[in-house]
N, CA, C and O atoms as a GROMACS GRO file, in nm:
protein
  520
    1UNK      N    1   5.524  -6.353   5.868
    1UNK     CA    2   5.391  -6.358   5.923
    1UNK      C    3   5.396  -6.382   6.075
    1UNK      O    4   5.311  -6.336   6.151
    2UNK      N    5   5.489  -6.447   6.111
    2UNK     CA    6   5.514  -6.532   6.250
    2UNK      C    7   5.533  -6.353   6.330
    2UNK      O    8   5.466  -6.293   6.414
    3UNK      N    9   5.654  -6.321   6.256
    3UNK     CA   10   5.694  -6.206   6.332
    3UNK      C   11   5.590  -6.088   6.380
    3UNK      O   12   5.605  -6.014   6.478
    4UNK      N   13   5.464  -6.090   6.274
    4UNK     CA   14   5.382  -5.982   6.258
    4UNK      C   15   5.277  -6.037   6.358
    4UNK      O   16   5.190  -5.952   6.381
    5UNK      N   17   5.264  -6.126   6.408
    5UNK     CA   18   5.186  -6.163   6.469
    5UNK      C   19   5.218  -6.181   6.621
    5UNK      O   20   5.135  -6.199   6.710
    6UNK      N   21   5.348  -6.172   6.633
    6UNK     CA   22   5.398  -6.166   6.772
    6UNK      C   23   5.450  -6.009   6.820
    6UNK      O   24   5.498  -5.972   6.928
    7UNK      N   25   5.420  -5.937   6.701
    7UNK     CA   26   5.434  -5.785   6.706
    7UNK      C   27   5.272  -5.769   6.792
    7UNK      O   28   5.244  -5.709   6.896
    8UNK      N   29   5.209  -5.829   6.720
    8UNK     CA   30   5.058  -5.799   6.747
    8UNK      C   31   5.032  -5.839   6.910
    8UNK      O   32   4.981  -5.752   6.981
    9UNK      N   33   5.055  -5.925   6.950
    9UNK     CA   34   5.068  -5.984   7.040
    9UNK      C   35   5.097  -5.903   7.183
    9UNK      O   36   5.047  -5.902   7.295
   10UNK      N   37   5.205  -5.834   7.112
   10UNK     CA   38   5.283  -5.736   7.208
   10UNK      C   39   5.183  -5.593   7.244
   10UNK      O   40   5.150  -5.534   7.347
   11UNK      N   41   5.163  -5.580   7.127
   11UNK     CA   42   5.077  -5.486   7.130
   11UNK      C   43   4.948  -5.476   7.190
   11UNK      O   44   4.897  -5.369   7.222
   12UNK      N   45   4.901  -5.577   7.202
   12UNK     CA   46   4.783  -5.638   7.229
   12UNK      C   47   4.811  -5.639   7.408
   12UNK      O   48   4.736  -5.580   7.485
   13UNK      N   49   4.914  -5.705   7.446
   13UNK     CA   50   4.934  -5.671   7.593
   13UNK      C   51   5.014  -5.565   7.680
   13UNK      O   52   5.054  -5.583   7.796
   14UNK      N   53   5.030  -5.459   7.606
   14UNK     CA   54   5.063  -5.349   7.622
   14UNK      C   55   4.918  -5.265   7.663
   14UNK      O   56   4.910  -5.194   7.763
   15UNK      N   57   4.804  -5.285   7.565
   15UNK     CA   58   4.686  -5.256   7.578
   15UNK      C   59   4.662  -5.290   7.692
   15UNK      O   60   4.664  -5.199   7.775
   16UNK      N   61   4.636  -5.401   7.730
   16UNK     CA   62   4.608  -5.503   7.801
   16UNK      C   63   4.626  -5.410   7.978
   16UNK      O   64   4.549  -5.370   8.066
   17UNK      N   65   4.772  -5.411   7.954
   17UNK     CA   66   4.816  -5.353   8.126
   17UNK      C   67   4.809  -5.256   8.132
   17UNK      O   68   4.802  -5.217   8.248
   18UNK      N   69   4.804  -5.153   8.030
   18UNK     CA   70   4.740  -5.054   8.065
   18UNK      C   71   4.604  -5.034   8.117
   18UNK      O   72   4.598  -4.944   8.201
   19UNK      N   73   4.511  -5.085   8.094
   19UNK     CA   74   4.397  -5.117   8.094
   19UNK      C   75   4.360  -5.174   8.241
   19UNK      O   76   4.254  -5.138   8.294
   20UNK      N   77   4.426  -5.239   8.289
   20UNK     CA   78   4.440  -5.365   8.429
   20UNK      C   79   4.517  -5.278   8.509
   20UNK      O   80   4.504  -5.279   8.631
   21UNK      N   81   4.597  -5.201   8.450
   21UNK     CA   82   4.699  -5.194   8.552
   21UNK      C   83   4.663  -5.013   8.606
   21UNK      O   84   4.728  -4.976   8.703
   22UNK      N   85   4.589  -4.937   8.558
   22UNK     CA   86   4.549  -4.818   8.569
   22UNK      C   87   4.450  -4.795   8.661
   22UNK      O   88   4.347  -4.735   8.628
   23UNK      N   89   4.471  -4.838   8.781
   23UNK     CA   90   4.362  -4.828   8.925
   23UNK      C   91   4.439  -4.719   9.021
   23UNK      O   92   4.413  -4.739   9.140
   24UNK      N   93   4.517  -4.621   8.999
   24UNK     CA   94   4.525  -4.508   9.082
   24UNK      C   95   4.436  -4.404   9.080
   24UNK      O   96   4.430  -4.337   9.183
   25UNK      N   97   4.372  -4.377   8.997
   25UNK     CA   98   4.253  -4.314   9.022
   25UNK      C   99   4.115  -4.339   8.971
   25UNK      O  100   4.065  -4.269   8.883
   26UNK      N  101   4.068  -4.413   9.013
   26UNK     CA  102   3.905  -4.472   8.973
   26UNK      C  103   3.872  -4.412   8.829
   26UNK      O  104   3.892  -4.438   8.710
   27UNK      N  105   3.811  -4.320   8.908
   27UNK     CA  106   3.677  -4.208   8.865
   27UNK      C  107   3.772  -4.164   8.742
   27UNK      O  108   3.701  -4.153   8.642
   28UNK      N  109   3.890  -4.140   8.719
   28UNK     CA  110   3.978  -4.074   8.643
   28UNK      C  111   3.989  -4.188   8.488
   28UNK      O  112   3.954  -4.149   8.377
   29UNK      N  113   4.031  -4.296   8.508
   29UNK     CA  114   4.069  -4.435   8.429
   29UNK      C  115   3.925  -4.474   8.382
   29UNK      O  116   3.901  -4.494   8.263
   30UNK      N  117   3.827  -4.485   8.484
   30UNK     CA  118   3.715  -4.541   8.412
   30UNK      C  119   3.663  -4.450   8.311
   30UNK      O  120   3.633  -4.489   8.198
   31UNK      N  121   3.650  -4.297   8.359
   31UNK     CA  122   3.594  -4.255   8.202
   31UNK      C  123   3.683  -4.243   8.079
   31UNK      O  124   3.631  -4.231   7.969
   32UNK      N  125   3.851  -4.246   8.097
   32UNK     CA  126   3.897  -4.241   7.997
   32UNK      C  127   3.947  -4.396   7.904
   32UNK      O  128   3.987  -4.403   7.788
   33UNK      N  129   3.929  -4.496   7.996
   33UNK     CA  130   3.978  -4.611   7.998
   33UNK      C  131   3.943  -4.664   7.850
   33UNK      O  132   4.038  -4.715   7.791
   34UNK      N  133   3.780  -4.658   7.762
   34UNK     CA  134   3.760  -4.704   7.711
   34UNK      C  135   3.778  -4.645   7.575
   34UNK      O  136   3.774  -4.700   7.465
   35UNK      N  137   3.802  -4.494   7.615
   35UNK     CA  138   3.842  -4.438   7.443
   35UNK      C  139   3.994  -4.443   7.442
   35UNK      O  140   4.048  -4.485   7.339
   36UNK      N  141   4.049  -4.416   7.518
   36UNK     CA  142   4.199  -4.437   7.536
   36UNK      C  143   4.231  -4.650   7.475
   36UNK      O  144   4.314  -4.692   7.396
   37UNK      N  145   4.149  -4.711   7.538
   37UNK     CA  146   4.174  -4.861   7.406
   37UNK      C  147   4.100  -4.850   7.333
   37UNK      O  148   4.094  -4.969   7.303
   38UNK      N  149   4.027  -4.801   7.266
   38UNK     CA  150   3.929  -4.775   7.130
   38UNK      C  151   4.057  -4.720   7.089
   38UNK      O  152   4.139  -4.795   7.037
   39UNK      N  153   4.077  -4.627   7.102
   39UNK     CA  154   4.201  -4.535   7.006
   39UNK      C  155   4.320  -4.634   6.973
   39UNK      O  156   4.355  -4.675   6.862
   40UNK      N  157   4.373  -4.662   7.098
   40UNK     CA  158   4.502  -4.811   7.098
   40UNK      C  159   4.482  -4.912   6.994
   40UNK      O  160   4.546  -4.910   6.889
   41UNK      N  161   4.409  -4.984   7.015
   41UNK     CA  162   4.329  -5.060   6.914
   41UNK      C  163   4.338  -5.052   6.784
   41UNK      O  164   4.376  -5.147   6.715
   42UNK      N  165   4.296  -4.908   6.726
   42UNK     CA  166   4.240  -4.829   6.600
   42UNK      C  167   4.387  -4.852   6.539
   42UNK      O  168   4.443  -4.933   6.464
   43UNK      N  169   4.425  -4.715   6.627
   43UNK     CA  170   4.574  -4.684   6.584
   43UNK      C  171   4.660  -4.777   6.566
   43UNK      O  172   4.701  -4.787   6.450
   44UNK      N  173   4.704  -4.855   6.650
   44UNK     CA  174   4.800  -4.964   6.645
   44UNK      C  175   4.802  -5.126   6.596
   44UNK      O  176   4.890  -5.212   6.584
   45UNK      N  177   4.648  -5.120   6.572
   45UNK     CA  178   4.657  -5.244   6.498
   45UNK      C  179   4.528  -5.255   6.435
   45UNK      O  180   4.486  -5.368   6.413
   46UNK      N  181   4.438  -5.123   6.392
   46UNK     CA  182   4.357  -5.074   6.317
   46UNK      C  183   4.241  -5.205   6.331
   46UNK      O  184   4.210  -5.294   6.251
   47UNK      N  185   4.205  -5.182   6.434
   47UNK     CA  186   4.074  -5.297   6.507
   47UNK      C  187   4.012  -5.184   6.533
   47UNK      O  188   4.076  -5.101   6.598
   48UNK      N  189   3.900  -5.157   6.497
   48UNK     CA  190   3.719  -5.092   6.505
   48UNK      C  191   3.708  -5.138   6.643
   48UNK      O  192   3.696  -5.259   6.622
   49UNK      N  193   3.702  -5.123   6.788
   49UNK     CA  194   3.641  -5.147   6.881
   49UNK      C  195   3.502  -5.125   6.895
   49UNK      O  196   3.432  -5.215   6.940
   50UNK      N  197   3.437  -4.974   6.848
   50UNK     CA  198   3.316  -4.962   6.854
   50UNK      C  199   3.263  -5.010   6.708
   50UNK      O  200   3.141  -4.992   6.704
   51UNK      N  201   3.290  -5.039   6.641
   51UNK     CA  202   3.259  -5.108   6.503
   51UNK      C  203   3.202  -5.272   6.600
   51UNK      O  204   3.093  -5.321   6.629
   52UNK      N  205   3.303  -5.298   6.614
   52UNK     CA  206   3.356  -5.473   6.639
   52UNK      C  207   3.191  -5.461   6.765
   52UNK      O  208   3.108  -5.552   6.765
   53UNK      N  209   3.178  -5.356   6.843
   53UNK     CA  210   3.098  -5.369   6.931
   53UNK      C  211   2.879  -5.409   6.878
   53UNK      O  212   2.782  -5.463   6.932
   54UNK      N  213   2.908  -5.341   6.750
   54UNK     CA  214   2.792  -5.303   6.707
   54UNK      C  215   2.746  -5.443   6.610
   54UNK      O  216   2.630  -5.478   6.589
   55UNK      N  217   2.868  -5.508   6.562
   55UNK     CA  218   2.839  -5.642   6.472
   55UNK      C  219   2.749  -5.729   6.552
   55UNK      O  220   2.732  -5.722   6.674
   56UNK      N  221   2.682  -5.828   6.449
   56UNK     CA  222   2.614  -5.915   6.486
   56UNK      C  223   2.704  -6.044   6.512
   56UNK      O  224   2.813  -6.036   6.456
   57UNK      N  225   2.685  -6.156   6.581
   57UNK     CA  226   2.789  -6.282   6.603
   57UNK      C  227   2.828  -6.278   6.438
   57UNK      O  228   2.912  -6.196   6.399
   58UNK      N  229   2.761  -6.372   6.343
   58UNK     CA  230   2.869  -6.376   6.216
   58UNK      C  231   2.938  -6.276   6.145
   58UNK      O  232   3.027  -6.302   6.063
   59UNK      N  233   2.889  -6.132   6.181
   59UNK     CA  234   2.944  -6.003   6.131
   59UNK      C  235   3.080  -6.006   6.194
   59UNK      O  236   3.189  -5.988   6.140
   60UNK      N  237   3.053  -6.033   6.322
   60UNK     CA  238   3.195  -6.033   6.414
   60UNK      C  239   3.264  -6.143   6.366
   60UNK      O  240   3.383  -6.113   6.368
   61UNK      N  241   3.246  -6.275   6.316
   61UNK     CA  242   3.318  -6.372   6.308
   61UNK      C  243   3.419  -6.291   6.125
   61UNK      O  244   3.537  -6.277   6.092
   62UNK      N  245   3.296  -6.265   6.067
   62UNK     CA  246   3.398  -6.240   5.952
   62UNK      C  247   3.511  -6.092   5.975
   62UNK      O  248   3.629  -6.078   5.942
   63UNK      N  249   3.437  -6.020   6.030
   63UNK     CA  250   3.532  -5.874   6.082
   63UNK      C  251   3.639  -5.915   6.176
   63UNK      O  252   3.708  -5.823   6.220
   64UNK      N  253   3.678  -6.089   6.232
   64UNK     CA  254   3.790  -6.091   6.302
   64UNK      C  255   3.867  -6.144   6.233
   64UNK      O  256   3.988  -6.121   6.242
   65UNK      N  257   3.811  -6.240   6.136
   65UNK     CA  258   3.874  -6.325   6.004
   65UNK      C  259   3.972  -6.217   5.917
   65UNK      O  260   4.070  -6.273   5.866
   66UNK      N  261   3.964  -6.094   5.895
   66UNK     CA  262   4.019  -5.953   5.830
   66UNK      C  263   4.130  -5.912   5.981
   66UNK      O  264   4.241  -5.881   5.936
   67UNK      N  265   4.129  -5.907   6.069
   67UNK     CA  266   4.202  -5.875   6.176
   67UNK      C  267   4.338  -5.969   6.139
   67UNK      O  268   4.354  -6.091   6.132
   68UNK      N  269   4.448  -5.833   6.114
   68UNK     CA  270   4.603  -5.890   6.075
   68UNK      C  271   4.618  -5.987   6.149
   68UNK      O  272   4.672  -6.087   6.102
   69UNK      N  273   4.566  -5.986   6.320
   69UNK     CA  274   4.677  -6.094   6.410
   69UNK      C  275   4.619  -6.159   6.463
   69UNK      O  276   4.632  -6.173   6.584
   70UNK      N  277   4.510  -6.241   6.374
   70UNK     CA  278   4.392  -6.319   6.375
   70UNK      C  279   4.477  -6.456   6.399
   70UNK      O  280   4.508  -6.536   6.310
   71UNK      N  281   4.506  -6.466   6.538
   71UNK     CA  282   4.547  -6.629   6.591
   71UNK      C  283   4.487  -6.621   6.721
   71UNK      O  284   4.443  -6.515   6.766
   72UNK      N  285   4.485  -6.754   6.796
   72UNK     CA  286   4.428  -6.781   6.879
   72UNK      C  287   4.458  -6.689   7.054
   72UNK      O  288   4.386  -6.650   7.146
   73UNK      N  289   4.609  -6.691   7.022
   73UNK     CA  290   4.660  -6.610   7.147
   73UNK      C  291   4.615  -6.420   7.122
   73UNK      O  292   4.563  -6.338   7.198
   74UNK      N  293   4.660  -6.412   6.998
   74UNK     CA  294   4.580  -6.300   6.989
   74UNK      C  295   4.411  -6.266   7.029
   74UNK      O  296   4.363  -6.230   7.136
   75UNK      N  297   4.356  -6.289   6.916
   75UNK     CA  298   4.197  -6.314   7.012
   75UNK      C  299   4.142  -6.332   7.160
   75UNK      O  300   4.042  -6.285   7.214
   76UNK      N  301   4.293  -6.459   7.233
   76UNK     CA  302   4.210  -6.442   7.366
   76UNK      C  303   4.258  -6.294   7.404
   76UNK      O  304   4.178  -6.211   7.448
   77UNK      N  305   4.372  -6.271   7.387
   77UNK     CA  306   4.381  -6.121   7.434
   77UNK      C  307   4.299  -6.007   7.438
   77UNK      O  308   4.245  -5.956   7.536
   78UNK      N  309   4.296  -5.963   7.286
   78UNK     CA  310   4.141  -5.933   7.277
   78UNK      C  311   4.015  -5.911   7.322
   78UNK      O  312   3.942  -5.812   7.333
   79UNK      N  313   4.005  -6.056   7.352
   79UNK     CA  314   3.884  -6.097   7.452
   79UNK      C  315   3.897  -6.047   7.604
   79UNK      O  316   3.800  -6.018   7.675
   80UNK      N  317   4.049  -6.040   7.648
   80UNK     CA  318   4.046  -6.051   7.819
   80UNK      C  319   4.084  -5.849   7.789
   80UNK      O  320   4.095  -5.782   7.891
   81UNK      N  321   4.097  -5.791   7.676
   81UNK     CA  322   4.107  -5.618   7.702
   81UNK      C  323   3.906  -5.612   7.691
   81UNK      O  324   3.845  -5.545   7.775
   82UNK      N  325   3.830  -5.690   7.581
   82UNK     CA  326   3.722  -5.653   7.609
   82UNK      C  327   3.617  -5.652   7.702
   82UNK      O  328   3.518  -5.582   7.720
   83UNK      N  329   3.685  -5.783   7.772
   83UNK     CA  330   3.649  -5.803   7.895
   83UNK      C  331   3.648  -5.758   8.038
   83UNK      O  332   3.559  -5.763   8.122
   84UNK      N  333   3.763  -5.718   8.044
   84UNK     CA  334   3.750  -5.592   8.136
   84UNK      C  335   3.713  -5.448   8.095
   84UNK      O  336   3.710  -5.362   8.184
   85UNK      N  337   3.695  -5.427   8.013
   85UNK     CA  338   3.599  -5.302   8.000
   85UNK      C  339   3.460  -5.333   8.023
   85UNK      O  340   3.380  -5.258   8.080
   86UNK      N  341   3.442  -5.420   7.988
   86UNK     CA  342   3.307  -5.496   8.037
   86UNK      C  343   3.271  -5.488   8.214
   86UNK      O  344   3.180  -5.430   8.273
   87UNK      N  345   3.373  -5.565   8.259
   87UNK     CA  346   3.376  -5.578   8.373
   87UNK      C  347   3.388  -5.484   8.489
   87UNK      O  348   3.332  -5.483   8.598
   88UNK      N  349   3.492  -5.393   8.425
   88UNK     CA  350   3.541  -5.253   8.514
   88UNK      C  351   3.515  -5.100   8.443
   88UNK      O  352   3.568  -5.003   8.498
   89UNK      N  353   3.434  -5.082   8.322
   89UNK     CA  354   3.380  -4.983   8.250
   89UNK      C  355   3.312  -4.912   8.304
   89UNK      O  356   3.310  -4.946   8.422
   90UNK      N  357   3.253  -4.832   8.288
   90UNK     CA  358   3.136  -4.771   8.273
   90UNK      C  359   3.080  -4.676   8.182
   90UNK      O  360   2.979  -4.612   8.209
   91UNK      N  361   3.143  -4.666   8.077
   91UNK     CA  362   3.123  -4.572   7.929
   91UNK      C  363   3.044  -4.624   7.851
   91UNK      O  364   2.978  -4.572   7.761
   92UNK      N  365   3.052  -4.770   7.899
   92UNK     CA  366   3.049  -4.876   7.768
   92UNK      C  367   2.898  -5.021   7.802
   92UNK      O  368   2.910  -5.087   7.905
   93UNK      N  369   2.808  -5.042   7.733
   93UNK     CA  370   2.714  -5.147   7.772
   93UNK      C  371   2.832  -5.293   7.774
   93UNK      O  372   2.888  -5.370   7.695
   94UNK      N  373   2.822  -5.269   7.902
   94UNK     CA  374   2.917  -5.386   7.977
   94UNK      C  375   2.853  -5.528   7.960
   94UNK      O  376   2.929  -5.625   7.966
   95UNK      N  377   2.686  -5.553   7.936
   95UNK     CA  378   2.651  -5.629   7.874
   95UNK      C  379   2.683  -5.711   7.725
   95UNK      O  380   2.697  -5.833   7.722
   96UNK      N  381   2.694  -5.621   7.600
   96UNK     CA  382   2.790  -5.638   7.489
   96UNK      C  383   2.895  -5.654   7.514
   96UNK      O  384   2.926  -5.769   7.484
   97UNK      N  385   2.995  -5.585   7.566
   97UNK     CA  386   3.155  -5.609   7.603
   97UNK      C  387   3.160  -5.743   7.637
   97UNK      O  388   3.266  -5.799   7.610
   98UNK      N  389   3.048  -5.826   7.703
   98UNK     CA  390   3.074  -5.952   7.771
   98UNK      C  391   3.048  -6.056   7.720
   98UNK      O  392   3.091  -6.169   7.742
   99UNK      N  393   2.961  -6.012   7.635
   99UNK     CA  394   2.885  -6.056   7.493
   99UNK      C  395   3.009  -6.086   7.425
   99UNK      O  396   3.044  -6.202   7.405
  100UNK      N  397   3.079  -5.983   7.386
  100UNK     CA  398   3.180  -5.980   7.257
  100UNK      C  399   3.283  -6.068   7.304
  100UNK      O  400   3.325  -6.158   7.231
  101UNK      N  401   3.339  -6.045   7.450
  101UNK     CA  402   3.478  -6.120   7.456
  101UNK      C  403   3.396  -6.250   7.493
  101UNK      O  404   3.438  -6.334   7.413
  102UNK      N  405   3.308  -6.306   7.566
  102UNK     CA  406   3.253  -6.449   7.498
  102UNK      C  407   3.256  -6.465   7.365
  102UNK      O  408   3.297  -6.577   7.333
  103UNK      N  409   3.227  -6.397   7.278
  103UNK     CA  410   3.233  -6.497   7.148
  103UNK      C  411   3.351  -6.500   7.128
  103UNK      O  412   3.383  -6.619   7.125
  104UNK      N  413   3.420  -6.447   7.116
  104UNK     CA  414   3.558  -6.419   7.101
  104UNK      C  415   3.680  -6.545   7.142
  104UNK      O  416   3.781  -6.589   7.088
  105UNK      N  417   3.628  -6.562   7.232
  105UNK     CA  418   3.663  -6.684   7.327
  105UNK      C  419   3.653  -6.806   7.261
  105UNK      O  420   3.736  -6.884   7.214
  106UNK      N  421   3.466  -6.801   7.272
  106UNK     CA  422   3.429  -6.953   7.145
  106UNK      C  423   3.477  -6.976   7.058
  106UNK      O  424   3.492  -7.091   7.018
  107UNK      N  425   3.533  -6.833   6.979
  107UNK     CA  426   3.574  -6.840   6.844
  107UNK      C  427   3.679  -6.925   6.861
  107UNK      O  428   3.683  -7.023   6.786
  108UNK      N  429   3.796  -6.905   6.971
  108UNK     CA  430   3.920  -6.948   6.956
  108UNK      C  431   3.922  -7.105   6.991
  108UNK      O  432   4.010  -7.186   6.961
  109UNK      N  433   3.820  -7.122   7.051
  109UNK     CA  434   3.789  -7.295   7.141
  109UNK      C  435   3.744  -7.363   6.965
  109UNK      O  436   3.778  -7.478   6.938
  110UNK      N  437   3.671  -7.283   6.867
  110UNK     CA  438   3.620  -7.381   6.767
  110UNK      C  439   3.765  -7.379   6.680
  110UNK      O  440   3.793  -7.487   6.627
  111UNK      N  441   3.848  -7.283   6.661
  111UNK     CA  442   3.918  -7.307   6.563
  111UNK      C  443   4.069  -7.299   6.633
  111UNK      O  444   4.163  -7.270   6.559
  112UNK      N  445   4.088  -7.319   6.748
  112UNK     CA  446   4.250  -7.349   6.773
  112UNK      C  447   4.244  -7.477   6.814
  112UNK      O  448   4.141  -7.507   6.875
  113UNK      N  449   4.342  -7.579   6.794
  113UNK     CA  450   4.390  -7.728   6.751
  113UNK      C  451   4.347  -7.773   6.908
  113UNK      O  452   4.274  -7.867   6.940
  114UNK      N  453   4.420  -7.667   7.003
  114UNK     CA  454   4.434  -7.725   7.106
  114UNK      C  455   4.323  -7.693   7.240
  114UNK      O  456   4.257  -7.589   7.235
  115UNK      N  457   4.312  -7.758   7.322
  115UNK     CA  458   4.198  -7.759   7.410
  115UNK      C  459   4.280  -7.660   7.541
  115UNK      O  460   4.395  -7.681   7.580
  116UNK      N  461   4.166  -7.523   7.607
  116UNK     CA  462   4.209  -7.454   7.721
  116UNK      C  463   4.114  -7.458   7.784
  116UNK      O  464   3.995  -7.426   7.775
  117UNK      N  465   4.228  -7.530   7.897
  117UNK     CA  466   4.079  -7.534   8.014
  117UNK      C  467   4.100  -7.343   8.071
  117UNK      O  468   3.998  -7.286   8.108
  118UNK      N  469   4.194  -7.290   8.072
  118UNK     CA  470   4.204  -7.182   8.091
  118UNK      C  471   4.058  -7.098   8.050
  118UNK      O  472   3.971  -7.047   8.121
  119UNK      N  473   4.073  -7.111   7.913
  119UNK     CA  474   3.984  -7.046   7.799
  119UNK      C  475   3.827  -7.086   7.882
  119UNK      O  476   3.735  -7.012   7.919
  120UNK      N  477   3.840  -7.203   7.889
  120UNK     CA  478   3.708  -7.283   7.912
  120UNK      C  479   3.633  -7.177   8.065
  120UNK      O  480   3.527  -7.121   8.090
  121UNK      N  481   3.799  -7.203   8.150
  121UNK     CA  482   3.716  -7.089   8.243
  121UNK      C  483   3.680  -6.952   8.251
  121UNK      O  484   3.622  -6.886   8.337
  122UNK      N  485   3.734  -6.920   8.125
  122UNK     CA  486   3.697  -6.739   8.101
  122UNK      C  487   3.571  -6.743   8.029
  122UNK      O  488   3.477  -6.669   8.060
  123UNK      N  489   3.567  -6.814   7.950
  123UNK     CA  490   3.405  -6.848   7.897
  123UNK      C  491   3.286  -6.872   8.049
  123UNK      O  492   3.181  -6.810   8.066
  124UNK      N  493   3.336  -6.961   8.128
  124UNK     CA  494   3.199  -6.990   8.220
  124UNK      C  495   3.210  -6.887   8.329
  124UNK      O  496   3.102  -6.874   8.387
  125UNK      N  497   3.343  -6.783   8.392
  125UNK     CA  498   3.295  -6.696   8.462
  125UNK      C  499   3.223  -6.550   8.363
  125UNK      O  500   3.187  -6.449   8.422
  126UNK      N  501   3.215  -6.561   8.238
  126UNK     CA  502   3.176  -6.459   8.162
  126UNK      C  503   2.998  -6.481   8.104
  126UNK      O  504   2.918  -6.403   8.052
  127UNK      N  505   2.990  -6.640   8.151
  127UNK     CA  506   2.861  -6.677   8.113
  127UNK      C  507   2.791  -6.628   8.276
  127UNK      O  508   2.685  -6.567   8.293
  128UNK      N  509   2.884  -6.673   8.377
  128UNK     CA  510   2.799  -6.624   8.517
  128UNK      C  511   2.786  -6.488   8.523
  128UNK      O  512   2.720  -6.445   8.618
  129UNK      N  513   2.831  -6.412   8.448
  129UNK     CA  514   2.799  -6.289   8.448
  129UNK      C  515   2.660  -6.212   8.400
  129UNK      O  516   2.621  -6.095   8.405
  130UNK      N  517   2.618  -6.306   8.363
  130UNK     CA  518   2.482  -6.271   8.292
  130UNK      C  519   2.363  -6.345   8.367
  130UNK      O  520   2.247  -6.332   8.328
   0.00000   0.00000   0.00000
């Protein structure tokens, strides 16, 4: 389980820099940016992005509870790929995206053991966003 979850992990920040790290051509990355991780996502670790987008908060809480690499480091990850689509998108209601990786966030602050002030600050620059 340990292993499958640090597979996930990997995967998850592979997404991740692609995503962050794809600023050579604007106009080019932003329109493909968000089906190109919708697809990543799907494919590689069979997460619904536009599913996950459309849930209601407890719809989302139980649809992450079913997510294979449902741990805390996972999720924030998660949260910081949905979050910059949010942030640097434009395909996508960047409002929800900001929506989603906030809860996402909370989720991990109510049920991981340990306290992030890290976390804490991705939650309050994602709340100033609104």
């Amino acid at each position: 389980m340990l292993r499958e979850i640090e597979k996930i992990a990997l995967m998850l920040r592979l997404i991740l820099g692609k995503l962050s790290g794809n600023k050579d051509n604007p106009a080019i990355a932003i329109e493909r940016q968000f089906e190109e991780t919708k697809e990543l996502l799907f494919t590689e670790l069979n997460f619904d992005l536009e599913k996950f987008l459309t849930l209601n908060e407890s719809e989302s809480v139980e649809y992450i509870s079913y997510f294979k690499g449902n741990d805390p480091l996972n999720l924030e990850l998660l949260a910081e790929i949905i979050s910059e689509l949010g942030l640097n998108g434009n395909n996508v209601d960047k409002r929800v995206c900001l929506q989603k990786a906030m809860q996402l966030y909370e989720f991990c602050s109510l049920t991981d053991k340990t306290y992030s002030i890290e976390r804490e600050n991705k939650i309050s620059i994602l709340r100033n966003q609104f």
